[in-house]
N, CA, C and O atoms as a Tinker XYZ file with bonds, in Angstrom:
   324  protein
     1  N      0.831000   -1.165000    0.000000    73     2
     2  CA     0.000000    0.000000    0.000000    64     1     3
     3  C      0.881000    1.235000    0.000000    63     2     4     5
     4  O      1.984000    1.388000    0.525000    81     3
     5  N      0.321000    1.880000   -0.538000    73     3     6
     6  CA     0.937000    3.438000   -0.759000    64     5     7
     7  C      0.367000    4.259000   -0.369000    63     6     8     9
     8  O     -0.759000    4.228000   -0.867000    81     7
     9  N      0.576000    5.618000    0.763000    73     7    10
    10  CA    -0.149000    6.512000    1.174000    64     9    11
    11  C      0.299000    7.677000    0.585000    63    10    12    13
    12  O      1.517000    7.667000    0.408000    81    11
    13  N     -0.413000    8.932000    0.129000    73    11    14
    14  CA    -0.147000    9.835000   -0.539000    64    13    15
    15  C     -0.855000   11.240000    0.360000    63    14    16    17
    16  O     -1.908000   11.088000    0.980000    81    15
    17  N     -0.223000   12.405000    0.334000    73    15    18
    18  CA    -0.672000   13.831000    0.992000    64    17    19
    19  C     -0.509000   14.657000   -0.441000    63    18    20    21
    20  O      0.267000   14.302000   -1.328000    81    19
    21  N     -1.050000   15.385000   -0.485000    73    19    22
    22  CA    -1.305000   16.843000   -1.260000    64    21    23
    23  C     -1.234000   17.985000   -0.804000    63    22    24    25
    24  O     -2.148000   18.641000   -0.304000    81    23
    25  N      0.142000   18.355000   -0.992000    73    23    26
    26  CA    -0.162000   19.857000   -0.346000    64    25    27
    27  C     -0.571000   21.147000   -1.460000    63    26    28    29
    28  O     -0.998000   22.273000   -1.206000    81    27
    29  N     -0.323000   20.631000   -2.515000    73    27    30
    30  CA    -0.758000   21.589000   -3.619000    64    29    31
    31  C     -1.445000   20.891000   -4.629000    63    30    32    33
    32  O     -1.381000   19.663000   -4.685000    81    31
    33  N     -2.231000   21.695000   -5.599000    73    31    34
    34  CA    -3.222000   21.883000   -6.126000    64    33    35
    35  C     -2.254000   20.976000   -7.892000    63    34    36    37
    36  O     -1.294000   21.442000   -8.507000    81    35
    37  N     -2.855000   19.945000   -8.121000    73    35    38
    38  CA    -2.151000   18.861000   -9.150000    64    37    39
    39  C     -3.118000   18.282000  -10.077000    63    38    40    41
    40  O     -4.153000   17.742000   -9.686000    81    39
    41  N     -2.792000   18.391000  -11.287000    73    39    42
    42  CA    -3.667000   17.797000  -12.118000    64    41    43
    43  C     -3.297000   16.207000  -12.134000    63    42    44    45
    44  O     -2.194000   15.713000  -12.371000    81    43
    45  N     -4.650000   15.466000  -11.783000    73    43    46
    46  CA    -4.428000   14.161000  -12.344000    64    45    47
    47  C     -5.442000   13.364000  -12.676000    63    46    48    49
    48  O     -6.425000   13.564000  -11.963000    81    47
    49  N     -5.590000   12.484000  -13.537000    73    47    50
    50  CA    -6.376000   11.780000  -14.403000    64    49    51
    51  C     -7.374000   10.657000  -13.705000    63    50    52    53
    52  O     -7.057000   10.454000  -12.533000    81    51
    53  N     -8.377000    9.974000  -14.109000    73    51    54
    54  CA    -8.821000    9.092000  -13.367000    64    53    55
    55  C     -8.008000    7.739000  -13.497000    63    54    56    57
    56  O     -8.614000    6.879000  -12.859000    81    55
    57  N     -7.214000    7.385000  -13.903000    73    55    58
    58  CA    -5.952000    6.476000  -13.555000    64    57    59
    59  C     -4.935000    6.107000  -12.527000    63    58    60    61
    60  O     -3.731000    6.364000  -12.540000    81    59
    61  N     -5.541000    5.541000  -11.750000    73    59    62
    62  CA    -5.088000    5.423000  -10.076000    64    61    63
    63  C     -3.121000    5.727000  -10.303000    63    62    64    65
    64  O     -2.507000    6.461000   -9.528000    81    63
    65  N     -2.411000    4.967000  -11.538000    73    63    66
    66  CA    -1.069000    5.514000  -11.041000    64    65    67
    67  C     -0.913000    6.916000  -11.086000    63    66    68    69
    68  O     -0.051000    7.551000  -10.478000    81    67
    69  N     -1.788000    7.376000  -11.838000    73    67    70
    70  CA    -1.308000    9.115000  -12.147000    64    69    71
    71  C     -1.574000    9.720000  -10.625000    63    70    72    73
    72  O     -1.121000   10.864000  -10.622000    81    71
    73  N     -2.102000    9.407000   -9.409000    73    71    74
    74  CA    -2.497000    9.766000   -8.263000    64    73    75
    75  C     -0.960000    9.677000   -7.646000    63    74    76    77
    76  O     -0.807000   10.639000   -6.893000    81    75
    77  N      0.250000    8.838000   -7.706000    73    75    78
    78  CA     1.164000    8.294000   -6.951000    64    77    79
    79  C      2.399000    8.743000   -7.091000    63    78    80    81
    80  O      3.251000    8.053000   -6.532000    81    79
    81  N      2.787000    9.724000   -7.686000    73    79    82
    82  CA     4.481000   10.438000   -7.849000    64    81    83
    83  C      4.908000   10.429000   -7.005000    63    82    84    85
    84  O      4.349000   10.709000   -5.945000    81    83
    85  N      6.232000   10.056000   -7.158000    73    83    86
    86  CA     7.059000    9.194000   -5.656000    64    85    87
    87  C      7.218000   10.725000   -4.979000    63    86    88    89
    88  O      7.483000   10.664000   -3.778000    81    87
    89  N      7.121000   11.919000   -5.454000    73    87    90
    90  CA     7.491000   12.992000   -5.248000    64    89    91
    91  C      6.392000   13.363000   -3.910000    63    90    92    93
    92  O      6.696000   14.359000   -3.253000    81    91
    93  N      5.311000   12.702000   -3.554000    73    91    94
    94  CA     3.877000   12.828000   -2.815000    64    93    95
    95  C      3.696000   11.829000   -1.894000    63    94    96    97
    96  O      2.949000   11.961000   -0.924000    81    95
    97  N      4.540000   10.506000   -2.211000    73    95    98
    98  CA     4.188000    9.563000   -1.259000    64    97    99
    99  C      5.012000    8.983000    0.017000    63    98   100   101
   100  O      6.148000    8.509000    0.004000    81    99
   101  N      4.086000    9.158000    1.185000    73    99   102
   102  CA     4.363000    9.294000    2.241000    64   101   103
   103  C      4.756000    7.828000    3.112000    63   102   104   105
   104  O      5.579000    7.693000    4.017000    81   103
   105  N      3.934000    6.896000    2.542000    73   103   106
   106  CA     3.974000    5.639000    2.967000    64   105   107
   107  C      4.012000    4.149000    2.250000    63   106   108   109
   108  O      2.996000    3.787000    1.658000    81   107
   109  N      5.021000    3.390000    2.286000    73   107   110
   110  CA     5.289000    2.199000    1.695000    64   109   111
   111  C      4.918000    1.114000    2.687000    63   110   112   113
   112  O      5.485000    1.248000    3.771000    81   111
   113  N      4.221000    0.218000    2.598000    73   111   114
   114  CA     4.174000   -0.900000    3.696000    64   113   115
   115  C      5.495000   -1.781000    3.247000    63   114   116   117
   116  O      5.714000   -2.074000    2.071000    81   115
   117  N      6.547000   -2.255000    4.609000    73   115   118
   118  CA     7.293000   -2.222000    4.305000    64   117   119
   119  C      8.457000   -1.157000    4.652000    63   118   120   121
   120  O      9.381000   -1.603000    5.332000    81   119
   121  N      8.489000   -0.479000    4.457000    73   119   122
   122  CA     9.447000    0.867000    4.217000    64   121   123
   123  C      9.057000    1.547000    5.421000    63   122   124   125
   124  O      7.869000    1.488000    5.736000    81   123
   125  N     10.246000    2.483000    6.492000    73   123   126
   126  CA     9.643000    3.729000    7.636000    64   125   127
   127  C      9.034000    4.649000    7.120000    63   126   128   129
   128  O      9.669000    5.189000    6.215000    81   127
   129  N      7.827000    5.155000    7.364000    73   127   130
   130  CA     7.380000    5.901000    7.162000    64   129   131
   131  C      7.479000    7.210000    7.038000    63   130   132   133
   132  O      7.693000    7.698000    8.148000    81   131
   133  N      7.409000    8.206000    6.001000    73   131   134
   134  CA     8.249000    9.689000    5.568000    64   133   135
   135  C      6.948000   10.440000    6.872000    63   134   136   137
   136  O      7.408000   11.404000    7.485000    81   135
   137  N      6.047000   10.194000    7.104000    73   135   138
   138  CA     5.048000   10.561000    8.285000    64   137   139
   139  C      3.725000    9.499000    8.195000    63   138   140   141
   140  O      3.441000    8.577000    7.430000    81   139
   141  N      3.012000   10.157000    9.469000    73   139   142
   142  CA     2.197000    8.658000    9.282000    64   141   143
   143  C      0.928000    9.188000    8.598000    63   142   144   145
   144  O      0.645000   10.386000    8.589000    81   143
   145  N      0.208000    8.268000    8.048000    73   143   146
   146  CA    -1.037000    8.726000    7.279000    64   145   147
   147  C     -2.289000    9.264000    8.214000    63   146   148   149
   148  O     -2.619000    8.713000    9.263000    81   147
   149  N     -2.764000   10.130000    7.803000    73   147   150
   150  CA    -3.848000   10.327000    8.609000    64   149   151
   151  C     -5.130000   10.599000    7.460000    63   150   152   153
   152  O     -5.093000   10.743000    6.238000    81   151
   153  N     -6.461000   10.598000    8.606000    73   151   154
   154  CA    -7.441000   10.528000    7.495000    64   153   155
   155  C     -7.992000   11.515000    6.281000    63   154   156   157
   156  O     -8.364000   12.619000    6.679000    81   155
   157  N     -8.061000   11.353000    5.332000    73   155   158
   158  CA    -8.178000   11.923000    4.523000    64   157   159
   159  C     -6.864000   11.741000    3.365000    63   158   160   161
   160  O     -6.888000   12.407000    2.329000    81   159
   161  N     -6.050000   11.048000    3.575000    73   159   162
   162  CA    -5.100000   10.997000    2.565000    64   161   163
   163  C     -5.393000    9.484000    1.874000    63   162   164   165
   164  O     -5.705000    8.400000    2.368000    81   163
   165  N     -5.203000    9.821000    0.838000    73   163   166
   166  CA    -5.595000    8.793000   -0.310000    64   165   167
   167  C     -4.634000    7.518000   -0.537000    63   166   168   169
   168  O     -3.414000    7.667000   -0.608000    81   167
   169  N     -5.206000    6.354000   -0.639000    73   167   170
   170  CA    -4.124000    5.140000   -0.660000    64   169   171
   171  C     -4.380000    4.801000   -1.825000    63   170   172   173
   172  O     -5.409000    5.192000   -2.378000    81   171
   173  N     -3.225000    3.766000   -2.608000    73   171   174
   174  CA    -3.210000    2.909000   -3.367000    64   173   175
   175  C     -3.061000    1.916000   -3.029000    63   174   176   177
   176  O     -2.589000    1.662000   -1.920000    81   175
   177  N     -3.579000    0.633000   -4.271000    73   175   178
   178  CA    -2.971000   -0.966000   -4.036000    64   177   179
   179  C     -2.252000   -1.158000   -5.227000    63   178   180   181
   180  O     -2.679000   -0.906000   -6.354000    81   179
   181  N     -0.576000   -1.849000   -4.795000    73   179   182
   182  CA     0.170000   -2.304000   -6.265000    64   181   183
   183  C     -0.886000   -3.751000   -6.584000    63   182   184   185
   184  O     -1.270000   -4.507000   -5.692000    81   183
   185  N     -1.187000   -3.883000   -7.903000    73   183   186
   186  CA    -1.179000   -5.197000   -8.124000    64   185   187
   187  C     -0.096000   -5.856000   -8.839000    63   186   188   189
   188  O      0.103000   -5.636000  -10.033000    81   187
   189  N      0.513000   -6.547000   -8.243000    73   187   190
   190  CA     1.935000   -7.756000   -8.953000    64   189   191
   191  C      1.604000   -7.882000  -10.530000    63   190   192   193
   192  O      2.229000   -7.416000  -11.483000    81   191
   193  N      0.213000   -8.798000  -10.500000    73   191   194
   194  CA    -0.654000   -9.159000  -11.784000    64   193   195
   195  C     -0.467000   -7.860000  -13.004000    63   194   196   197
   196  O     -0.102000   -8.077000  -14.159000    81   195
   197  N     -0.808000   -6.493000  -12.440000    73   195   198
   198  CA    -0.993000   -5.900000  -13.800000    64   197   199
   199  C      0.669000   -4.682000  -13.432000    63   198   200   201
   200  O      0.935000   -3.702000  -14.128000    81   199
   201  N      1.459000   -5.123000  -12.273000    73   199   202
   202  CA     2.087000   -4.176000  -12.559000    64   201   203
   203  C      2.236000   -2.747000  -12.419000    63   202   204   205
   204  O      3.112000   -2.026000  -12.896000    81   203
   205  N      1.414000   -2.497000  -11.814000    73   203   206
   206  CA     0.944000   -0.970000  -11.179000    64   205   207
   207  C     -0.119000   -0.863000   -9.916000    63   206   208   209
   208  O     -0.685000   -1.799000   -9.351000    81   207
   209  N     -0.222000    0.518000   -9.644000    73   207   210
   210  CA    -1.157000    0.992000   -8.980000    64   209   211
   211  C     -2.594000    0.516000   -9.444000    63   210   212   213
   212  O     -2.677000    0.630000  -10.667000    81   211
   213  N     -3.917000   -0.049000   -8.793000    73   211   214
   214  CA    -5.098000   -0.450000   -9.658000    64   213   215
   215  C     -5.991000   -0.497000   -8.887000    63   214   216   217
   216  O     -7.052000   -1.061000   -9.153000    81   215
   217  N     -5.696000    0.197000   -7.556000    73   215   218
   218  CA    -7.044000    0.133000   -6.676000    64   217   219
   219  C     -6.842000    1.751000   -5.945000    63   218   220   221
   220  O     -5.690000    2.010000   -5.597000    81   219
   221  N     -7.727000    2.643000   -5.748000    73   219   222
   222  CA    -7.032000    3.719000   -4.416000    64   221   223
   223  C     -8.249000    3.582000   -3.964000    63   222   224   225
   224  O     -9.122000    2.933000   -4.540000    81   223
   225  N     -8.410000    4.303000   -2.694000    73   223   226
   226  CA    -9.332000    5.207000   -1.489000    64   225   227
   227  C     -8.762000    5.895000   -0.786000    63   226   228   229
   228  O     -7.581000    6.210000   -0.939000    81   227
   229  N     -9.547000    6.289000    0.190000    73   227   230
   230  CA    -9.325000    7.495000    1.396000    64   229   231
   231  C     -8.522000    6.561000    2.748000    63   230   232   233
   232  O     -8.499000    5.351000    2.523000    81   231
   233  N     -8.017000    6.906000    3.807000    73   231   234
   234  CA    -7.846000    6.816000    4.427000    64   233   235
   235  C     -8.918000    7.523000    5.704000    63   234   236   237
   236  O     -9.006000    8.751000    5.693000    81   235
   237  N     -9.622000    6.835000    6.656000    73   235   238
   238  CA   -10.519000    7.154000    7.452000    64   237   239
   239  C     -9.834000    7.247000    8.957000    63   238   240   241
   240  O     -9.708000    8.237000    9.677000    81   239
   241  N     -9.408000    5.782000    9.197000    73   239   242
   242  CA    -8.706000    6.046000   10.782000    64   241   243
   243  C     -7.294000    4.901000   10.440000    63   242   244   245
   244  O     -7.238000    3.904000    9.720000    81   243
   245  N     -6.225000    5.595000   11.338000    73   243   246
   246  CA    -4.967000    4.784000   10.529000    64   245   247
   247  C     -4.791000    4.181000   11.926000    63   246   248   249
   248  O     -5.583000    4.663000   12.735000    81   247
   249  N     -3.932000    3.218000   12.441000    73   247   250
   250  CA    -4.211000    2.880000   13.876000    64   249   251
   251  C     -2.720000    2.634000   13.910000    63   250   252   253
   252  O     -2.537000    1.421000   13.819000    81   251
   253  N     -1.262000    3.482000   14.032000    73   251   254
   254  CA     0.075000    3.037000   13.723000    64   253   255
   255  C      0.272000    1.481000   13.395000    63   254   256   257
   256  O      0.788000    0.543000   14.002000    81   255
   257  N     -0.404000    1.640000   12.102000    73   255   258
   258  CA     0.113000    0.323000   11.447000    64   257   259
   259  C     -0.354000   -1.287000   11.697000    63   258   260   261
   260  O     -0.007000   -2.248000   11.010000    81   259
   261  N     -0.973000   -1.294000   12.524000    73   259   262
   262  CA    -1.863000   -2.561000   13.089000    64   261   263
   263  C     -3.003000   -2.743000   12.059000    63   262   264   265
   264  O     -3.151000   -3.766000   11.390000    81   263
   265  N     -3.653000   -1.841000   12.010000    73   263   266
   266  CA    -5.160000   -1.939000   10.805000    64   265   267
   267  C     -4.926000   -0.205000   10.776000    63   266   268   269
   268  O     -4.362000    0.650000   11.458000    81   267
   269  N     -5.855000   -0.308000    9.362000    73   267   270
   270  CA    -6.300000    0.960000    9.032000    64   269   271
   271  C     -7.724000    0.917000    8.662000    63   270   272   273
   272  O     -8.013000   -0.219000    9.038000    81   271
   273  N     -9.132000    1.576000    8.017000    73   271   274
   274  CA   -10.058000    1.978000    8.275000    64   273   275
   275  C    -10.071000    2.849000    6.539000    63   274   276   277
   276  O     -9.683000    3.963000    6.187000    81   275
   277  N    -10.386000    2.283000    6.171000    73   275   278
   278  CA   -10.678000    2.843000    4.693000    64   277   279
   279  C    -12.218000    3.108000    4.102000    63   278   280   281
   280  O    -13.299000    2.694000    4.518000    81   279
   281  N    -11.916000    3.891000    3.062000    73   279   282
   282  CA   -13.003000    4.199000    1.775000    64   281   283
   283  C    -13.056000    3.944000    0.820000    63   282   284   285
   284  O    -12.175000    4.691000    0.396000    81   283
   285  N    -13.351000    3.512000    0.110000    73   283   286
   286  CA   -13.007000    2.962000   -1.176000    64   285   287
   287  C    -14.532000    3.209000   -1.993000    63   286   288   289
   288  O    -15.524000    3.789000   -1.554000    81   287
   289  N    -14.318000    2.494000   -3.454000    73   287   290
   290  CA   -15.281000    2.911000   -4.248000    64   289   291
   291  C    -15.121000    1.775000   -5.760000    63   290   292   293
   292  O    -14.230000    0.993000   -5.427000    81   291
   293  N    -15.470000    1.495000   -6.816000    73   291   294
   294  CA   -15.478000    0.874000   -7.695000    64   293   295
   295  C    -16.087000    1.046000   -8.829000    63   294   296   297
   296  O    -17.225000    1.502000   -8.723000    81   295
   297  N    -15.529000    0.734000  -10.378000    73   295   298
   298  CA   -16.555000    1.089000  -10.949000    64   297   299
   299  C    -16.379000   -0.016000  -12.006000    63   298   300   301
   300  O    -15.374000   -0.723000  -11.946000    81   299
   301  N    -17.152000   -0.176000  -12.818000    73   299   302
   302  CA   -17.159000   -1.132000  -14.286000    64   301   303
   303  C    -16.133000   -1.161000  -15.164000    63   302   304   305
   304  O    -15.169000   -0.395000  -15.159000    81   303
   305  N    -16.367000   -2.160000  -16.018000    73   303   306
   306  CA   -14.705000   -2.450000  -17.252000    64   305   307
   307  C    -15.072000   -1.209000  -17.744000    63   306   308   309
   308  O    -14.227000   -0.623000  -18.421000    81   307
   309  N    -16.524000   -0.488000  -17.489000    73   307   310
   310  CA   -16.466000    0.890000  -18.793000    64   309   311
   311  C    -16.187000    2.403000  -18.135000    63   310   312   313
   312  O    -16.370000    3.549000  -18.546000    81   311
   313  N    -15.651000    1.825000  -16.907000    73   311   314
   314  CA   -15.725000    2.931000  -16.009000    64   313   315
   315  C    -16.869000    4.155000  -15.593000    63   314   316   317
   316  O    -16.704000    5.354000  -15.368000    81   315
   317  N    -17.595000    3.648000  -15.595000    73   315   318
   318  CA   -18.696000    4.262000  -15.000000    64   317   319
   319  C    -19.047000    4.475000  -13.443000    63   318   320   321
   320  O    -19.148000    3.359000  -12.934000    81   319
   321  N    -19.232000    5.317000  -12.662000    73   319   322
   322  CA   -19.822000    5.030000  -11.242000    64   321   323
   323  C    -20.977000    3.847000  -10.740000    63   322   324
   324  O    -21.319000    3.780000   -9.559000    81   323
């Protein structure tokens, strides 16, 4: 999982990797943490299978690393809500 903060205003696409510039991300599971996530910052999932980023949500309640508390959302092969 990948946790990401925004401190400025960024164009990006509905394509979950375009959300993840290493330049933004705060948290690697795995890796010490650059700070810890709190709610409202947006996660990704790598999938192995396709090779990238292919899932994100919100972050709701982070609990140092034991569980976290997410949002998430989904949509069709045609991308629709």
């Amino acid at each position: 999982m990948h946790a990401l903060r925004s401190t400025s205003q960024r164009r990006v696409s509905a394509w979950a990797p375009s959300w993840f510039p290493e330049t933004h991300v705060i948290y690697t599971r795995g890796k010490p943490p650059i700070t810890t996530p709190k709610k409202g910052d947006v996660f990704g999932l790598y999938m192995d299978n396709m090779g990238r980023i292919a899932h994100a949500g919100f972050i709701d309640e982070w609990s140092q690393g034991d569980y976290c508390i997410t949002v998430e959302g989904n949509t069709n092969s045609a991308g629709s809500p």
